[in-house]
C-alpha positions in Angstrom: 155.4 115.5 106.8 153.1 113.3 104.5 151.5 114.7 101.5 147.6 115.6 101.3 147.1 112.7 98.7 148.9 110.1 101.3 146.5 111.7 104.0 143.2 111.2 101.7 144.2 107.5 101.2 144.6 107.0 104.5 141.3 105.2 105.6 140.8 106.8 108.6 140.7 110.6 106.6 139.2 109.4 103.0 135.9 110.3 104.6 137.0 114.2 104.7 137.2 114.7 100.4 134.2 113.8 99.9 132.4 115.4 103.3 131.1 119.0 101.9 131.8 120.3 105.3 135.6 120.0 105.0 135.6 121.6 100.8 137.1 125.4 100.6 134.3 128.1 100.2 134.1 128.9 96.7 135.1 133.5 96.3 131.6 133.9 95.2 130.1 132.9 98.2 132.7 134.4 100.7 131.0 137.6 100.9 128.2 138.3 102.5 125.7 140.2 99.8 124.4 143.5 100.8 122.1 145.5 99.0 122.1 149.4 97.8 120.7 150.0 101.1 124.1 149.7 102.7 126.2 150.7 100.1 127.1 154.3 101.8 129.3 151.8 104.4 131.8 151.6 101.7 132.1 155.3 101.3 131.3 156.9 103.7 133.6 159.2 106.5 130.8 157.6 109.4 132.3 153.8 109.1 135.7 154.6 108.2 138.2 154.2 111.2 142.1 154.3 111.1 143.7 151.3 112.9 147.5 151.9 114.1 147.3 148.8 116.1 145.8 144.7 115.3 144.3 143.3 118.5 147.7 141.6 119.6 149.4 144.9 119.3 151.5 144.7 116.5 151.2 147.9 114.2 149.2 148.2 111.0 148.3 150.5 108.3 144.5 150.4 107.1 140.8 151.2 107.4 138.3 149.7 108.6 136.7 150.7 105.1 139.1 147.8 103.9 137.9 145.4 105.9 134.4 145.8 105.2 135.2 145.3 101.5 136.9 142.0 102.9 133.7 140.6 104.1 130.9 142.7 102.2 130.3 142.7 98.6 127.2 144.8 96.8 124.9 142.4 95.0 125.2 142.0 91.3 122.6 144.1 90.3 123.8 147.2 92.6 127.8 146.8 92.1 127.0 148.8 88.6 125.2 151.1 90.7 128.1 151.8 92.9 130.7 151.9 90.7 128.6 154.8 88.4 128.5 156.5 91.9 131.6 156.3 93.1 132.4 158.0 89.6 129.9 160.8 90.2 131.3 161.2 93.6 134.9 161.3 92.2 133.3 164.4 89.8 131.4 165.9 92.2 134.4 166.5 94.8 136.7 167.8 92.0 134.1 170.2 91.1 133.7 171.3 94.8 137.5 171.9 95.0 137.5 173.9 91.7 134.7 175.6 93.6 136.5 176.5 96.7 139.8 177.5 94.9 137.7 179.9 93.0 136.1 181.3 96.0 139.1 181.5 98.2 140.6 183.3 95.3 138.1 186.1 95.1 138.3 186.8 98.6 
């Protein structure tokens, strides 16, 4: 098999290095930016699905929740936002547990 610079100098495929249609899509612009709106999809019990299954039937192990951050990213000014959240959330669970222990206890 020829090598990718053999098949740039070829004449008939020089045209596709300097075509912008052909270049790799920079990381950045990979995701599609969502806003604080939306932010809930990444954490929330509503959007998150279990797959066993890929569509050809060959078994996996993840959540859909995954494969929204695959596609989705939080715009620059919200991902501090969200990750201050996510940290509250983290706090605010514990604290509920510690809650419920104690509760549980007393009855």
């Amino acid at each position: 098999m020829s090598s990718q610079e053999e098949i740039l100098s070829d004449g008939r495929f020089s045209c596709i290095a300097r075509d912008p249609r052909f270049w790799e899509m920079p990381e950045k612009e990979r995701k599609v930016k969502i806003d604080k709106r939306f932010r809930a999809m990444f954490h929330d019990q509503k959007f998150k699905l279990r797959y066993t299954v890929d569509k050809r039937g060959r078994p996996v192990n993840y959540t859909s929740t995954e494969n929204l951050r695959k596609f989705y990213a939080l715009s620059e000014s919200d991902s501090d936002l969200s990750e201050s959240d996510s940290k509250e959330l983290t706090v605010k669970k514990k604290k509920k547990k510690k809650a419920k222990g104690k509760g549980e206890a007393d009855s």
